[in-house]
Structure formats: C-alpha cells, structure tokens
VOMI-495143 format. One record per residue: x, y, z of N, C-alpha, C in turn. Coordinates in nm, 3 decimals, padded with zeros to 5 digits. Example, Ala and Ser with C-alpha at 12.3 -4.5 7.8 and 13.67 -1.06 7.14 Angstrom:
// residues 2
{nxx=01.319 | nyy=-00.569 | nzz=00.780 | caxx=01.230 | cayy=-00.450 | cazz=00.780 | cxx=01.320 | cyy=-00.330 | czz=00.780}
{nxx=01.285 | nyy=-00.225 | nzz=00.708 | caxx=01.367 | cayy=-00.106 | cazz=00.714 | cxx=01.290 | cyy=00.003 | czz=00.787}
This chain:
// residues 43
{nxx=-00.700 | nyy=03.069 | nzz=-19.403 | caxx=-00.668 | cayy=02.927 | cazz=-19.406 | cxx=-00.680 | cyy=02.874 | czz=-19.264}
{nxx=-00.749 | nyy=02.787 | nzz=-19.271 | caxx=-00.787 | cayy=02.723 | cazz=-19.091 | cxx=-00.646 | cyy=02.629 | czz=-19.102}
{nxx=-00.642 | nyy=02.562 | nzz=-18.977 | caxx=-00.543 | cayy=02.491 | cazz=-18.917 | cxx=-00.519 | cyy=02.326 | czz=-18.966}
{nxx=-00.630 | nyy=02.264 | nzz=-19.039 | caxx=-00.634 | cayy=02.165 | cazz=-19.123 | cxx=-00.578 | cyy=02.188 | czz=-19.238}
{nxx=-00.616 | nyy=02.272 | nzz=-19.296 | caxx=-00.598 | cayy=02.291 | cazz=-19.457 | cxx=-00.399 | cyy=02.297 | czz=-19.427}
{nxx=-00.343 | nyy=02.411 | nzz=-19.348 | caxx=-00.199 | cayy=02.420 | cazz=-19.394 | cxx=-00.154 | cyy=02.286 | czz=-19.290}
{nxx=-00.235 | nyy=02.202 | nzz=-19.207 | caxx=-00.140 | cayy=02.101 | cazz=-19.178 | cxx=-00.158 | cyy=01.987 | czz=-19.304}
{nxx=-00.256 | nyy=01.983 | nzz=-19.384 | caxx=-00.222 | cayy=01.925 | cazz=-19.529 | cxx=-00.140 | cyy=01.932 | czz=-19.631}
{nxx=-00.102 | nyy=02.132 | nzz=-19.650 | caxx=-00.039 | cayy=02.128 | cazz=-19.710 | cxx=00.142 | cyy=02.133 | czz=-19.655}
{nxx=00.121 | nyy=02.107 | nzz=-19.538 | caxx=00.239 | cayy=02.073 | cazz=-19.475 | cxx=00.311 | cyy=01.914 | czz=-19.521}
{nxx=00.223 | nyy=01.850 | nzz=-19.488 | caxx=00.207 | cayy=01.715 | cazz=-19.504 | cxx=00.233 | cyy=01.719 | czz=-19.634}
{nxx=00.183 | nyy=01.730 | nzz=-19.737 | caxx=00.219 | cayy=01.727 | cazz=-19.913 | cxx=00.342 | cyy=01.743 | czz=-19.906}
{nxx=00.358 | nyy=01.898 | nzz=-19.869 | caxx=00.514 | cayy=01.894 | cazz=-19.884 | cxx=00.605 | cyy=01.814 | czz=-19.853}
{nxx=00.578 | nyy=01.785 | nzz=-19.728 | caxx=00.716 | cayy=01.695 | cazz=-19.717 | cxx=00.674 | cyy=01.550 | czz=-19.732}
{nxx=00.565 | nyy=01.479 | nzz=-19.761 | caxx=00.589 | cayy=01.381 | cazz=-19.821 | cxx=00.591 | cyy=01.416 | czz=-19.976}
{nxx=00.644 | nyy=01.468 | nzz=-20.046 | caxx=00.714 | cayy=01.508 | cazz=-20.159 | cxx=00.852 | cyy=01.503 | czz=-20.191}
{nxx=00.938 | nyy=01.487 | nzz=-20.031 | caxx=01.068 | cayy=01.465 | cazz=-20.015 | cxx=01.118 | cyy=01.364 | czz=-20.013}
{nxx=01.011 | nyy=01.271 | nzz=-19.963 | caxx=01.027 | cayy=01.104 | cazz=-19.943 | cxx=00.996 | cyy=01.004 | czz=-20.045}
{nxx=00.900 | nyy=01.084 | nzz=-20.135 | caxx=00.869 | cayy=01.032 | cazz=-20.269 | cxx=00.933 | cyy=01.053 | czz=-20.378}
{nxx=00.986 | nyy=01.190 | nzz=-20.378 | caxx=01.061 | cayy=01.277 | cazz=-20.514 | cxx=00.924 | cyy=01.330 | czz=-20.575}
{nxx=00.808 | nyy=01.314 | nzz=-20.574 | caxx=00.721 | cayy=01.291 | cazz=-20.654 | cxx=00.656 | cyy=01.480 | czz=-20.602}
{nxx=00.711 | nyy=01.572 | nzz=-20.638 | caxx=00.645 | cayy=01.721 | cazz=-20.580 | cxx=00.504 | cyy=01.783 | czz=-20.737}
{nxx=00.471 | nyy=01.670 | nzz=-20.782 | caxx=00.363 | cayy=01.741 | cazz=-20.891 | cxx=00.251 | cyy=01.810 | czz=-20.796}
{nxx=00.266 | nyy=01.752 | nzz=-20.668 | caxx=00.114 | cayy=01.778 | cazz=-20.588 | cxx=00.183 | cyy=01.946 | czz=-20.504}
{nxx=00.287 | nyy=02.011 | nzz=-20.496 | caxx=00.347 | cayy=02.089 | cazz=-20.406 | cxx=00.293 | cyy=02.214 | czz=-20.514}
{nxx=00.256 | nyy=02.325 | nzz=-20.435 | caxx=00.211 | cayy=02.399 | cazz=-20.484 | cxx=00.300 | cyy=02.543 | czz=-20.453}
{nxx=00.333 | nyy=02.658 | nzz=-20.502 | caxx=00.400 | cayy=02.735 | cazz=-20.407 | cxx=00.361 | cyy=02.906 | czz=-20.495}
{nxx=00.354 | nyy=02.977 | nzz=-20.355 | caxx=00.307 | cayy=03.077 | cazz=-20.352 | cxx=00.420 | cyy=03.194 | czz=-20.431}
{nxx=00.328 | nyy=03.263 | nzz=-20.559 | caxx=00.419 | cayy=03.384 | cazz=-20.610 | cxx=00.470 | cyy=03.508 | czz=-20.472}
{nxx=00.453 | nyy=03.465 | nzz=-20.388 | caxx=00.458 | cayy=03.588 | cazz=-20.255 | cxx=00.572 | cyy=03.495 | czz=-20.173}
{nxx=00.638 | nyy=03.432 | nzz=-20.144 | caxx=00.735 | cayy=03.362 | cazz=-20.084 | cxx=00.827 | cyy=03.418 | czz=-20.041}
{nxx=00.861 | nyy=03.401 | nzz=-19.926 | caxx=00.992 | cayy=03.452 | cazz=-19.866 | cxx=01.098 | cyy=03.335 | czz=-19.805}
{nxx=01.211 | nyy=03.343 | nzz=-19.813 | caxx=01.275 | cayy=03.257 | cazz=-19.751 | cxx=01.406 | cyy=03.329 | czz=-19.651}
{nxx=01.347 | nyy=03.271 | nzz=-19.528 | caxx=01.465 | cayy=03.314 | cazz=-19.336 | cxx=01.566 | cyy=03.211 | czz=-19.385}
{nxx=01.674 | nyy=03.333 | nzz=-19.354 | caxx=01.784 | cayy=03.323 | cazz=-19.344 | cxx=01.828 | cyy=03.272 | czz=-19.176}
{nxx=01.886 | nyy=03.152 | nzz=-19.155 | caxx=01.908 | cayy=03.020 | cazz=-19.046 | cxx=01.990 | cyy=03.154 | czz=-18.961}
{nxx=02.078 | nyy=03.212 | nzz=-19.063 | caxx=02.171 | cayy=03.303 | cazz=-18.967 | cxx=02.182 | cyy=03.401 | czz=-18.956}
{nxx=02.167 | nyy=03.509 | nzz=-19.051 | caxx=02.129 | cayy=03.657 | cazz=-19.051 | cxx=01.993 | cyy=03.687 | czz=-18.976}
{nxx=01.880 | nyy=03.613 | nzz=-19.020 | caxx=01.750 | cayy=03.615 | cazz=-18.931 | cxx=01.683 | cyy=03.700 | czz=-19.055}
{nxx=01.762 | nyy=03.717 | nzz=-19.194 | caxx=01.664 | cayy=03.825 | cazz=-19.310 | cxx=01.611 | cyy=03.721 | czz=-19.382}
{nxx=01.500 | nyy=03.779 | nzz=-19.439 | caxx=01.442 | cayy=03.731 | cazz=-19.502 | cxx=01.484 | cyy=03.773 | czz=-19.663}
{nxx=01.447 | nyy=03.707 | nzz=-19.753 | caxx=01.461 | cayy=03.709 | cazz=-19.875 | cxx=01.362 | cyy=03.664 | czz=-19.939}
{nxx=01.312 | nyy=03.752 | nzz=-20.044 | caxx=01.195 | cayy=03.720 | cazz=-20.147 | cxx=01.211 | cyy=03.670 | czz=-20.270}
C-alpha cells in the first residue's frame, strides 16, 4: 500500500465520525487494537 492510498483510507475513516455515515469504512479480519496503557496489543 503506497502512502496515498492509506492517507485515503485514513481520511474515510474519520470523516465517518463527522458524518455517522461509516458504509464507506472498511476493516481488516487481521486487526489489532494498542492498549493507551499497558502498551499490549489485542486482536
């Protein structure tokens, strides 16, 4: 993925927050989500 493509899908996303409107947000079966305070990740 070049540097355009995920600043698009950057952009989708969060104008998806401002709209409510996330039909266009796409999200990956491989996802992890950092933990702000432990620093772990979770799948």
């Amino acid at each position: 993925m070049d540097k355009e493509q995920y600043r698009e899908i950057l952009l989708t996303y969060f104008k998806a927050f401002g709209t409510g409107d996330f039909s266009q947000v796409k999200f990956s079966s491989n996802i992890q989500f950092l933990s702000p305070i432990s620093q772990n990740t979770f799948d």
